[in-house]
Structures are given as structure tokens and as C-alpha cells.
VOPAGU-2260 file (C-alpha; in pm, 1 decimal, decimal comma):
REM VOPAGU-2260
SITE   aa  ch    i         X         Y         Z
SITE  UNK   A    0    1419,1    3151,9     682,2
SITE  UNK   A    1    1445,8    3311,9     336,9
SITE  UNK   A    2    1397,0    3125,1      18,6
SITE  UNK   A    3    1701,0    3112,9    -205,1
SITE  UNK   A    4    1709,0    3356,8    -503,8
SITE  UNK   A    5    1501,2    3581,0    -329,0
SITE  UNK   A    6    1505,1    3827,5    -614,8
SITE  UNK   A    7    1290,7    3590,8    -826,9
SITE  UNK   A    8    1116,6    3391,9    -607,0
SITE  UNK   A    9     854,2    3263,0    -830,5
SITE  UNK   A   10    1204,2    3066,2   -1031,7
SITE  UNK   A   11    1168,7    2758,6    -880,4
SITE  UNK   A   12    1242,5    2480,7   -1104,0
SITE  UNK   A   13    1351,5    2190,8    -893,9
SITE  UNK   A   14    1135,6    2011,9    -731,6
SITE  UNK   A   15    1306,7    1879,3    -355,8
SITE  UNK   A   16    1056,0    1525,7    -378,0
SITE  UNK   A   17    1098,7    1485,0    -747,6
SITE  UNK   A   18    1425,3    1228,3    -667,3
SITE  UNK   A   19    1285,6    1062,9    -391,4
SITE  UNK   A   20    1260,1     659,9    -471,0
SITE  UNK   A   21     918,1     590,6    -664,9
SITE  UNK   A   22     650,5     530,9    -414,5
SITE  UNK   A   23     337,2     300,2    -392,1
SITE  UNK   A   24      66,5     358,6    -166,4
SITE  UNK   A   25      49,0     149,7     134,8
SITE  UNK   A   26    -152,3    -183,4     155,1
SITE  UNK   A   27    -378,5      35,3     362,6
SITE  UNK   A   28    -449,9     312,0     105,0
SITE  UNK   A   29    -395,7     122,3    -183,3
SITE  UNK   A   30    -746,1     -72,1    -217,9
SITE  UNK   A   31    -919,8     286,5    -138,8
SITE  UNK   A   32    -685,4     446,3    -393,0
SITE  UNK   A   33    -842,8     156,4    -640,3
SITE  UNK   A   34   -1163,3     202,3    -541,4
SITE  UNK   A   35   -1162,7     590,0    -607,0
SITE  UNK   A   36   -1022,1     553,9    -950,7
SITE  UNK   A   37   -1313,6     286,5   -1053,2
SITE  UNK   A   38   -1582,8     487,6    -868,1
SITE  UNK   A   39   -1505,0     853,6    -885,7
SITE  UNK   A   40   -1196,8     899,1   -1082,3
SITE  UNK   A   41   -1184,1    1303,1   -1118,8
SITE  UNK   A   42    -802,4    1284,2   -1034,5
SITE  UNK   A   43    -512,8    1086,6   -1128,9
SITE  UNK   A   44    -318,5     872,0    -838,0
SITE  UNK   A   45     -38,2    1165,3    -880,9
SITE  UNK   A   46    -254,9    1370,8    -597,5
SITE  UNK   A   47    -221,5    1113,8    -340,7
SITE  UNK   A   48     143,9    1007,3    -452,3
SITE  UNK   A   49     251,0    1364,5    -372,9
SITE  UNK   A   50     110,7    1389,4     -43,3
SITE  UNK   A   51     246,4    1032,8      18,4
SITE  UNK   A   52     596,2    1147,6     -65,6
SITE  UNK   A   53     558,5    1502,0     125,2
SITE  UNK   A   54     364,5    1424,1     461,6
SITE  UNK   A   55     669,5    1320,5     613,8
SITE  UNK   A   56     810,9    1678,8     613,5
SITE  UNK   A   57     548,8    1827,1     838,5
SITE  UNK   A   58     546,0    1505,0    1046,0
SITE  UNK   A   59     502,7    1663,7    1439,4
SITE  UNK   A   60     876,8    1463,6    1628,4
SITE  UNK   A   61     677,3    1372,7    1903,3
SITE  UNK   A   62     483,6    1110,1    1723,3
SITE  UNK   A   63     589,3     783,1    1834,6
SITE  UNK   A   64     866,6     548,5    1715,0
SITE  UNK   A   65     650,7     271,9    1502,1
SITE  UNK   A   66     350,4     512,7    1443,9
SITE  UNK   A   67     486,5     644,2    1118,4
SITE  UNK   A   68     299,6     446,7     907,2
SITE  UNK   A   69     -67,6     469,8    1130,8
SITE  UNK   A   70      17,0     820,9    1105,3
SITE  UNK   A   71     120,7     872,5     729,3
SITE  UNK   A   72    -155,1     616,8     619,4
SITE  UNK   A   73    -442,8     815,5     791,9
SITE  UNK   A   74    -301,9    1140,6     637,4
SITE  UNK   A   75    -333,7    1020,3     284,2
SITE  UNK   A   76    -686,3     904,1     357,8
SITE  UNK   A   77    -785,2    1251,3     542,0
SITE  UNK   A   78    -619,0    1427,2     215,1
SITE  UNK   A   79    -827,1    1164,1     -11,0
SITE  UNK   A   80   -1132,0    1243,7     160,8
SITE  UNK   A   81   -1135,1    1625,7     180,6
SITE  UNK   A   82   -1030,2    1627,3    -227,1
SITE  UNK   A   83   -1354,6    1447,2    -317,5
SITE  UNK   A   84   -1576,2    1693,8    -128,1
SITE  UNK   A   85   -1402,6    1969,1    -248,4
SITE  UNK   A   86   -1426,7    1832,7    -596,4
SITE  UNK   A   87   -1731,4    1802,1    -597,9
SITE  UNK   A   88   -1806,7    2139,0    -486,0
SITE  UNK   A   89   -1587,7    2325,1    -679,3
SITE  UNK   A   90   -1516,9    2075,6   -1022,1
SITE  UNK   A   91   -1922,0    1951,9   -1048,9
SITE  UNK   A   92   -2116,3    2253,6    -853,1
SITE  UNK   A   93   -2282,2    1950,7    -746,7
SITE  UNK   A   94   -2437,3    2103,5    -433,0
SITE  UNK   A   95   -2687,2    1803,4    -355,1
SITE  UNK   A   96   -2427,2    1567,5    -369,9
SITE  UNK   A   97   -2226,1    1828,0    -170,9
SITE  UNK   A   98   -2482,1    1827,2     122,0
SITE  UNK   A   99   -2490,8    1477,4     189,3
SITE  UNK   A  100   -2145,3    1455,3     152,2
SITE  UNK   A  101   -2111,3    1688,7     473,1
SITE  UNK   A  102   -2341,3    1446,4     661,0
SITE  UNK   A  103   -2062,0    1156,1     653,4
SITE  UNK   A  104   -1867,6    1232,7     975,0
SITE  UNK   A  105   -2143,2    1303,4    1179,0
SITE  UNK   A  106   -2452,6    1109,7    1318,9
SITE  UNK   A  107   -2752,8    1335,5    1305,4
SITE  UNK   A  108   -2854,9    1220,4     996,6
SITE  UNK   A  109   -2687,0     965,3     805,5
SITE  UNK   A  110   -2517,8    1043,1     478,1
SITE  UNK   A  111   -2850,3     944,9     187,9
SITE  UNK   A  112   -2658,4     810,8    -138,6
SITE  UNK   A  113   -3028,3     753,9    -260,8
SITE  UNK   A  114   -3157,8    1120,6    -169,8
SITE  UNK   A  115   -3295,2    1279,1    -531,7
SITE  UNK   A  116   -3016,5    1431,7    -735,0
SITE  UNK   A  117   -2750,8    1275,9    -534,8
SITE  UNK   A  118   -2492,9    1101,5    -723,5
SITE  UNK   A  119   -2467,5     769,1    -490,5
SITE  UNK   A  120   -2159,4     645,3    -586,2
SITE  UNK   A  121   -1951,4     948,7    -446,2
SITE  UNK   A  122   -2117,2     920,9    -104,0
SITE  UNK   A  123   -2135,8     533,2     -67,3
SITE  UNK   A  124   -1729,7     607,1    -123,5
SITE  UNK   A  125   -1716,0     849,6     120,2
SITE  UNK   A  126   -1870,9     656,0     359,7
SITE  UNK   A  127   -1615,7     345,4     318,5
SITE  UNK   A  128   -1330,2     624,8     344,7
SITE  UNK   A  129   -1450,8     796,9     614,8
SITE  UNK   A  130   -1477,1     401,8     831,5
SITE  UNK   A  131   -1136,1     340,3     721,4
SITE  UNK   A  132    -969,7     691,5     826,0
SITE  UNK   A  133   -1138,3     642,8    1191,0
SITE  UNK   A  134   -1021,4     287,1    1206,8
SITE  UNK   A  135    -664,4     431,4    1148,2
SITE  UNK   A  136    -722,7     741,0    1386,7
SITE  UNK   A  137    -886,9     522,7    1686,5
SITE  UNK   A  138    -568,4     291,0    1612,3
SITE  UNK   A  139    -361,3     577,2    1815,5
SITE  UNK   A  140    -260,2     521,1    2174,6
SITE  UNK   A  141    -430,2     853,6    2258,2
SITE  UNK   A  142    -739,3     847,8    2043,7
SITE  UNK   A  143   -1008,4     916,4    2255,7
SITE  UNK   A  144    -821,4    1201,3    2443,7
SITE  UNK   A  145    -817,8    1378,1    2076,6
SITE  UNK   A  146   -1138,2    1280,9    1881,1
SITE  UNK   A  147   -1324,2    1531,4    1989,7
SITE  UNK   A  148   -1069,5    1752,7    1905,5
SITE  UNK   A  149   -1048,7    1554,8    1565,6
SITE  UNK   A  150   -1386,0    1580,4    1435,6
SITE  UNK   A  151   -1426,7    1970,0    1545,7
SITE  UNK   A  152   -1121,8    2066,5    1320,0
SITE  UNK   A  153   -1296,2    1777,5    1037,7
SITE  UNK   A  154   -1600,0    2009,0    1076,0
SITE  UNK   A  155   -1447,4    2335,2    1027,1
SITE  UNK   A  156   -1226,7    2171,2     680,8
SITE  UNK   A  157   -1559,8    2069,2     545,5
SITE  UNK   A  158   -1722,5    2461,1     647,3
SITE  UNK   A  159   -1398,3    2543,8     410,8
SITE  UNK   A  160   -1541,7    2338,4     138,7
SITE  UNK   A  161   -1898,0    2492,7     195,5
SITE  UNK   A  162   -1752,9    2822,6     173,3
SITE  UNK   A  163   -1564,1    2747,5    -164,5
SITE  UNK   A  164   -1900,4    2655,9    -293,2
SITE  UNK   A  165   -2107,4    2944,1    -199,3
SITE  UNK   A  166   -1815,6    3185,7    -384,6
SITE  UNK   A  167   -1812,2    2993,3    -706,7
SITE  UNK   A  168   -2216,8    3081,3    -714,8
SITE  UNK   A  169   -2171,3    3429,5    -586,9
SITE  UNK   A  170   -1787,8    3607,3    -674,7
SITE  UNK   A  171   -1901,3    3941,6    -514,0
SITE  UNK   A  172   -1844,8    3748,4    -172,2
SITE  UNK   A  173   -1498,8    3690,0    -242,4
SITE  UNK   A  174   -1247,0    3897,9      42,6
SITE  UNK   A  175    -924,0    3757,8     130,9
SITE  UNK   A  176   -1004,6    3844,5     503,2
SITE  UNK   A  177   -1262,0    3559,3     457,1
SITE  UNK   A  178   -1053,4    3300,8     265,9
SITE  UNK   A  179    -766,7    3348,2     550,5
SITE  UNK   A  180   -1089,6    3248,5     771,7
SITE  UNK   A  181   -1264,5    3006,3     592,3
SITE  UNK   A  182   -1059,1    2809,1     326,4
SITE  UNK   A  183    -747,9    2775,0     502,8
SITE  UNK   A  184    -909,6    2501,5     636,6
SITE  UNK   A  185    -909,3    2317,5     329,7
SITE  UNK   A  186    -521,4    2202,1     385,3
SITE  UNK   A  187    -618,4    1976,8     672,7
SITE  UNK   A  188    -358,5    2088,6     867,9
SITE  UNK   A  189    -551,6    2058,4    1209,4
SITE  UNK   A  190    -704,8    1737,2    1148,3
SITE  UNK   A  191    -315,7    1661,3    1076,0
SITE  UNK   A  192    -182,7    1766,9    1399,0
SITE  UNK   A  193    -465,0    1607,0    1555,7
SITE  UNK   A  194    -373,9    1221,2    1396,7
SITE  UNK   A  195     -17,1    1305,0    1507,1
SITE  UNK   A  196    -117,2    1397,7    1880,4
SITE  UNK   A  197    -319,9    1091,4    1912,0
SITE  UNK   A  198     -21,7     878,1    1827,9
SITE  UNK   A  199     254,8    1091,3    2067,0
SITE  UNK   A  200     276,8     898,2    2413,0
SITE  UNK   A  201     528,3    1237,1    2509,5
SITE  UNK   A  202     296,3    1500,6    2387,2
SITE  UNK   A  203     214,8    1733,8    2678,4
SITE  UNK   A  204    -153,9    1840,2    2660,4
SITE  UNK   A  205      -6,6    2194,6    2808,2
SITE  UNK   A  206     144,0    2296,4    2462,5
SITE  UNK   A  207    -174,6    2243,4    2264,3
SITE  UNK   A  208    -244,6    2592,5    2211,5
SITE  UNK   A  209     100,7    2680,4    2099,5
SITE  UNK   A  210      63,1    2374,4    1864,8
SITE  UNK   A  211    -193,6    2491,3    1743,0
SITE  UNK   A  212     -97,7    2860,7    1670,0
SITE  UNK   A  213     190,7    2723,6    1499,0
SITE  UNK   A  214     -31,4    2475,1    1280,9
SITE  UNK   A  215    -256,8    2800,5    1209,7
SITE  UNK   A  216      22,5    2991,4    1047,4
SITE  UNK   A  217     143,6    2667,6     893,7
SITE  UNK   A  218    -204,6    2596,6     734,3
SITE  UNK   A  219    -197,6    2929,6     555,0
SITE  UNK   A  220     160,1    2856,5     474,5
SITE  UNK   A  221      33,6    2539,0     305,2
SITE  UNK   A  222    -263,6    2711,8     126,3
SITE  UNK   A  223     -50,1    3007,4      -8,7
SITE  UNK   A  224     159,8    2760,0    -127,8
SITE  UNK   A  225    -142,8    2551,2    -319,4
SITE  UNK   A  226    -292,6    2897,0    -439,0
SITE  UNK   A  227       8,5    2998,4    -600,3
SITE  UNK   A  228      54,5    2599,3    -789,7
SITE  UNK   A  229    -305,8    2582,9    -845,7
SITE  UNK   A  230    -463,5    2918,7    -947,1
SITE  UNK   A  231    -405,4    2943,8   -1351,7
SITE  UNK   A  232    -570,4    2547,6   -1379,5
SITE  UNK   A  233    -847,7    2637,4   -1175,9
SITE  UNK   A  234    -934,7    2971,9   -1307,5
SITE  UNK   A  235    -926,0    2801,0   -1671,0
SITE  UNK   A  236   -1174,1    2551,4   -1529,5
SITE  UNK   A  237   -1383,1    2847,1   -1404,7
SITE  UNK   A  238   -1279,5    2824,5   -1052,4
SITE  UNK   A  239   -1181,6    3170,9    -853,3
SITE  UNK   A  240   -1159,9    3088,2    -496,0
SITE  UNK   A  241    -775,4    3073,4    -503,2
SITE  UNK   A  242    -633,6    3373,8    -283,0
SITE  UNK   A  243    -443,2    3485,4    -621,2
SITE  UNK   A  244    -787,6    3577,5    -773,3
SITE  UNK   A  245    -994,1    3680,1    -528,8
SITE  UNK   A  246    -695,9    3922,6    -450,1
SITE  UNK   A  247    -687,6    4024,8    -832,0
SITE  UNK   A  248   -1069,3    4100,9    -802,9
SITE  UNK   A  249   -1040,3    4265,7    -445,2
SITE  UNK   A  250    -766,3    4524,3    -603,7
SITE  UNK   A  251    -973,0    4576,5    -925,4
SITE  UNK   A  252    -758,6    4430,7   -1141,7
SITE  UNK   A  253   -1025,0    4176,9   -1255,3
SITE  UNK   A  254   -1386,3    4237,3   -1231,6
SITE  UNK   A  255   -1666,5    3993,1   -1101,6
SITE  UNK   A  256   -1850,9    3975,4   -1410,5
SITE  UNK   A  257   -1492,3    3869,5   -1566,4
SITE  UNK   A  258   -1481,4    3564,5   -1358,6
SITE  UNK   A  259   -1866,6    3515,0   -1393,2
SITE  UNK   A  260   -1836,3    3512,9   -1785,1
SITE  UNK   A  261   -1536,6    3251,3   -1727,6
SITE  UNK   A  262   -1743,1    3094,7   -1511,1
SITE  UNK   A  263   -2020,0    3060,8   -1760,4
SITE  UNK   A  264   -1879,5    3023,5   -2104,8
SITE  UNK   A  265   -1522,3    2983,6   -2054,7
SITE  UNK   A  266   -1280,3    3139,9   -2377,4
SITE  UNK   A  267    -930,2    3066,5   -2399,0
SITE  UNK   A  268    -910,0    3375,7   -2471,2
SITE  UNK   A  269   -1038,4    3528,3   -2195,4
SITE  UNK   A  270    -864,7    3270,0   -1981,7
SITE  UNK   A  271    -543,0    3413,6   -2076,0
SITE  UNK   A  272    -633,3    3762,8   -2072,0
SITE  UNK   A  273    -692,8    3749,7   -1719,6
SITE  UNK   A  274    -400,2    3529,7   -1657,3
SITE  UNK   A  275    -160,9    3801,8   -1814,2
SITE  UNK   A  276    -297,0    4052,9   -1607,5
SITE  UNK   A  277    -237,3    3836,9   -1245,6
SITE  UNK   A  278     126,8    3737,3   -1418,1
SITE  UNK   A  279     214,2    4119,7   -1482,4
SITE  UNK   A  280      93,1    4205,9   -1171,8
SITE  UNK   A  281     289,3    4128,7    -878,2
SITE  UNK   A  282      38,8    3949,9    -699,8
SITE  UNK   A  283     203,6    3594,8    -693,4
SITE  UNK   A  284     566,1    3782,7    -575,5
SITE  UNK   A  285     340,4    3922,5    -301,5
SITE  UNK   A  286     208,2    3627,9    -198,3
SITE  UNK   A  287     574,3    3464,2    -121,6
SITE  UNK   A  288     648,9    3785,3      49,9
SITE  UNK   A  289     374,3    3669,1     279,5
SITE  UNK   A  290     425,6    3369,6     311,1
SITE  UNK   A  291     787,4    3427,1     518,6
SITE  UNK   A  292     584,9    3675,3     715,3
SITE  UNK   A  293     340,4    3388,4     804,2
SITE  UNK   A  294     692,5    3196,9     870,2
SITE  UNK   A  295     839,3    3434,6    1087,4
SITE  UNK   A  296     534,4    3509,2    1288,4
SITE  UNK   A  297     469,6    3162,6    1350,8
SITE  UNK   A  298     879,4    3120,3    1486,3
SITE  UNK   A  299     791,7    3420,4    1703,5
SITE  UNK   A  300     483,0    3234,1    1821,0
SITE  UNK   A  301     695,9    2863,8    1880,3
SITE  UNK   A  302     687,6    3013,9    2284,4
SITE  UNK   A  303     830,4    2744,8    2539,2
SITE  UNK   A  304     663,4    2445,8    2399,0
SITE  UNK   A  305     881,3    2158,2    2482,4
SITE  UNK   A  306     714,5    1803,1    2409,9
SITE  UNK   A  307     738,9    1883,7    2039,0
SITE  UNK   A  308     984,7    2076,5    1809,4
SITE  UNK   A  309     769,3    2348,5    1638,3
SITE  UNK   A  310    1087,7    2495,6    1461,2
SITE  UNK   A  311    1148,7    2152,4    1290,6
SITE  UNK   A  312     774,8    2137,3    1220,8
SITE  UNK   A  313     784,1    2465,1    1043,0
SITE  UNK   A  314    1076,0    2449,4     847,1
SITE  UNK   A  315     948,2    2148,3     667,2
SITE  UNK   A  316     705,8    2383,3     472,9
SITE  UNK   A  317    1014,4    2484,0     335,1
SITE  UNK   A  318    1089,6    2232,1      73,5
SITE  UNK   A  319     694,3    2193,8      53,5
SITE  UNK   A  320     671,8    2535,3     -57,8
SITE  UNK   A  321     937,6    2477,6    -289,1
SITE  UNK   A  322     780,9    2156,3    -472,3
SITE  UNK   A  323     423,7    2352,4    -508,0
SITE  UNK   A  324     618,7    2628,8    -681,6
SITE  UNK   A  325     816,1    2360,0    -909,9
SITE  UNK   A  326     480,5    2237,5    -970,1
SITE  UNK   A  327     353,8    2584,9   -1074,4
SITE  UNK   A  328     580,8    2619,2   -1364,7
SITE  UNK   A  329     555,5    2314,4   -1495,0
SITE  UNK   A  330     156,1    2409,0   -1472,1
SITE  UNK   A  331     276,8    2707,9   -1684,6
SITE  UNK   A  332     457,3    2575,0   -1963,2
């Protein structure tokens, strides 16, 4: 599956969720949704209202008929609580903060919001958000089959995060090998898969690998996606871990010490400097290119899976894909 106009690819103007009905956030989200804008308040509600109207798309069809909402309600959570991490990470550089943040899935040491140089506020918040997306998750019929399964793919998202952190201190460690590794993660897409699973009475435990090859190829469809809507606004705030700079500084096109003055004491003239350069260069074009490779591969990959449709799973990247690059050039204008 090709995207239309394939000659410009980059053209995409409409936006396929931009006439769906106006949404609200569920009576489940919405008090957490309040909460974050009183306590934390780095993004508008328009980051969870997106997801809200999109995670239907990539919804796995063996979930069960009057799960939907379980489902889509702990997805907006998981994608709430993986943005403040990463915010703080990547917006603050807040790497205290950042460290006990980490702690609040697991029990070896409970999360400190009165540890020195901690801000408090973002991990008393976490906490609460992290309670309420288990309550939602151990709500499924097949919880305890998958929570293992669950928190290992939670752990590697928040090693994505880590990761993010370590390259906005240190640019020379940026490879694209590494960010197809590491901060693919970032999209959730496992944890995802994982919520849906728990909630799918027909899912056959024999086609979890193939589910999760296809969710592999579907997470860096996803990130390629959010690289390509995301990278001008972040490098402009001084952030290079999208795969659109890191692959402008692997090919030489931008140097480290670029990004580092950026970084440091941010122009808008250098801003746009750099931004020209990426623009002129091809890099974005190549980056669609890859994602129908990832696409294809991951058709080629579907195999004889049977308790869920991995075709139907895939192709609703499609229109994804085609919102994040709406939302690109409206980022541009």
C-alpha cells in the first residue's frame, strides 16, 4: 500500500481525523487529564485528544465486543504517562526528576517525590497515573496471563526515554541503527498490543510472536511518522533525537557542534539554517520511502496468524501516517 501522490509525498494537507465529531475525554481520563493540566501542564489537552480520536485505527479485531472503551481508556493513559517522562527528559533535562520517574512501575524502590532536586509534583502525578492505568489493564479478562508481558515492554518504552536523554547530553552518540533500537519504543506500541491481548477472549497465545513482529514494524511505522511531524519544533527547542536529525548529522550534513550550539544558545537563525538544509535535502522524502518498506515487510511478515487480522492492523497506520504529515505542514507554516 502506496500513499497517494506518491511523487510528492511530503503534500499532505488533509488531515483523515480532522472531521471526526469533537471529542471529550472519557469520565475515566478526564479527571487525570485535569489533574495534569493543574499540576504539570507542559502540553495542551490537543496531545491526548489526538490519540483519543486515532487509537481506534490500530485497535487489534480480536479485542472483545464491550472492551473498547477499557481498551481505548488505558491507551490514552499509557500515551499520557510515557509523554510526561519523556518531557521531562527531553523538554526540562531534568534528569533527577527523570530517575525517579523510572522507579514508578516497579517495586524495588519506590518512586521518592521528596528525593533532593526532584520536582515532587511530576512524580506524585505519575504515581496516581500509573494506579489508574493498572486498574484499567487488570480490568481485562486476560490480565494476569499478559502483565508480565506488560510491564517488560513498559520497561523497555521507559529505556527509550533514558536513551533520548543520554543523546540530548552527548549528540556524538546519535546513529540511526540505535534509535531503530532504542527510541522506537517511545510509541508504546507493545504496551498497546499488550492492553489489547489482555482484553481478547479469542486471541490465540500461538500467534504472539507474529503479533509482535508485526507491532515491531508498526512501532517504527508510528515513530517515522512522529519524526517527520515533530522534528523542525523540537530541533527549535534544542532537541535532536528525531531520526530526521540524527540522520542529517550521521550523513554530514549537520555537524554535532551545530546541534550543541542550538542546544546551548538557540538562534533563530541558526534554527533555520539547519532546517533549510534537512528541507533541501531529501531526507524527509526518504524517510516515507521507508516507511512503505517497513509496510511491506511487515505484510510479508503477517505469516498464518489467524486469531487476529494483522493486515487490518497495519493498514490503519495508513491514515495515521497521513494525519502526522497534515500535522507537519501546518507545523511549517
Amino acid at each position: 500500500m502506496e500513499l497517494e501522490s506518491r511523487s510528492s509525498p511530503l503534500e499532505v494537507e488533509s488531515d483523515p481525523f480532522s472531521n471526526a465529531p469533537q471529542r471529550t475525554l472519557s469520565e475515566t481520563v478526564r479527571p487525570l487529564a485535569d489533574a495534569y493540566d493543574e499540576r504539570i501542564g507542559d502540553r495542551d489537552r490537543s496531545t491526548w485528544l489526538w490519540f483519543d480520536a486515532v487509537e481506534p485505527a490500530f485497535r487489534l479485531s480480536c479485542v472483545d465486543d464491550g472492551a473498547g472503551q477499557r481498551v481505548h481508556d488505558a491507551k490514552v493513559l499509557a500515551t499520557m504517562f510515557i509523554t510526561v517522562i519523556d518531557d521531562v527528559a527531553e523538554r526540562h533535562g531534568d534528569r533527577a526528576t527523570l530517575e525517579e520517574l523510572r522507579l514508578v512501575p516497579f517495586d524495588a524502590r519506590a518512586a521518592d517525590p521528596s528525593r533532593a532536586d526532584v520536582d515532587g509534583d511530576y512524580v506524585r502525578f505519575q504515581r496516581e497515573l500509573w494506579d489508574a492505568l493498572c486498574k484499567q489493564f487488570r480490568a481485562g479478562p486476560r490480565a494476569a496471563e499478559f502483565e508480565a508481558l506488560f510491564r517488560f515492554d513498559v520497561r523497555q518504552a521507559l529505556q527509550s526515554v533514558d536513551y533520548s536523554a543520554l543523546l540530548a547530553r552527548q549528540p556524538g552518540l546519535a546513529s540511526e541503527r540505535e534509535l531503530l533500537t532504542y527510541d522506537v519504543y517511545n510509541m508504546m506500541l507493545f504496551p498497546f498490543a499488550d492492553i489489547d491481548i489482555a482484553n481478547a477472549s479469542a486471541f490465540d497465545p500461538r500467534d504472539l510472536s507474529t503479533l509482535r513482529t508485526v507491532v515491531d514494524h508498526g512501532q517504527r511505522m508510528a515513530r517515522i511518522g512522529n519524526w517527520l511531524a515533530t522534528w523542525e519544533r523540537e530541533l527549535a527547542e534544542g532537541d535532536y533525537s528525531s531520526g530526521v536529525a540524527v540522520r542529517a548529522l550521521e550523513s554530514g550534513l549537520v555537524s554535532p557542534a551545530e546541534l550543541r550550539a542550538i542546544r546551548n544558545e538557540p538562534t533563530d537563525a541558526a534554527v533555520a539554517d539547519v532546517i533549510e538544509r534537512i528541507r533541501e535535502s531529501g531526507i524527509e522524502t526518504a524517510f516515507v520511502e521507508q516507511w512503505d518498506r517497513e509496510f511491506e515487510t511487515a505484510l510479508d511478515a503477517c505469516g498464518d496468524a489467524e486469531s487476529f487480522d494483522a493486515r487490518a492492523y497495519l493498514e490503519g497506520f495508513e491514515p495515521i501516517f497521513r494525519s502526522q504529515l497534515a500535522r507537519r505542514a501546518r507545523s511549517g507554516e
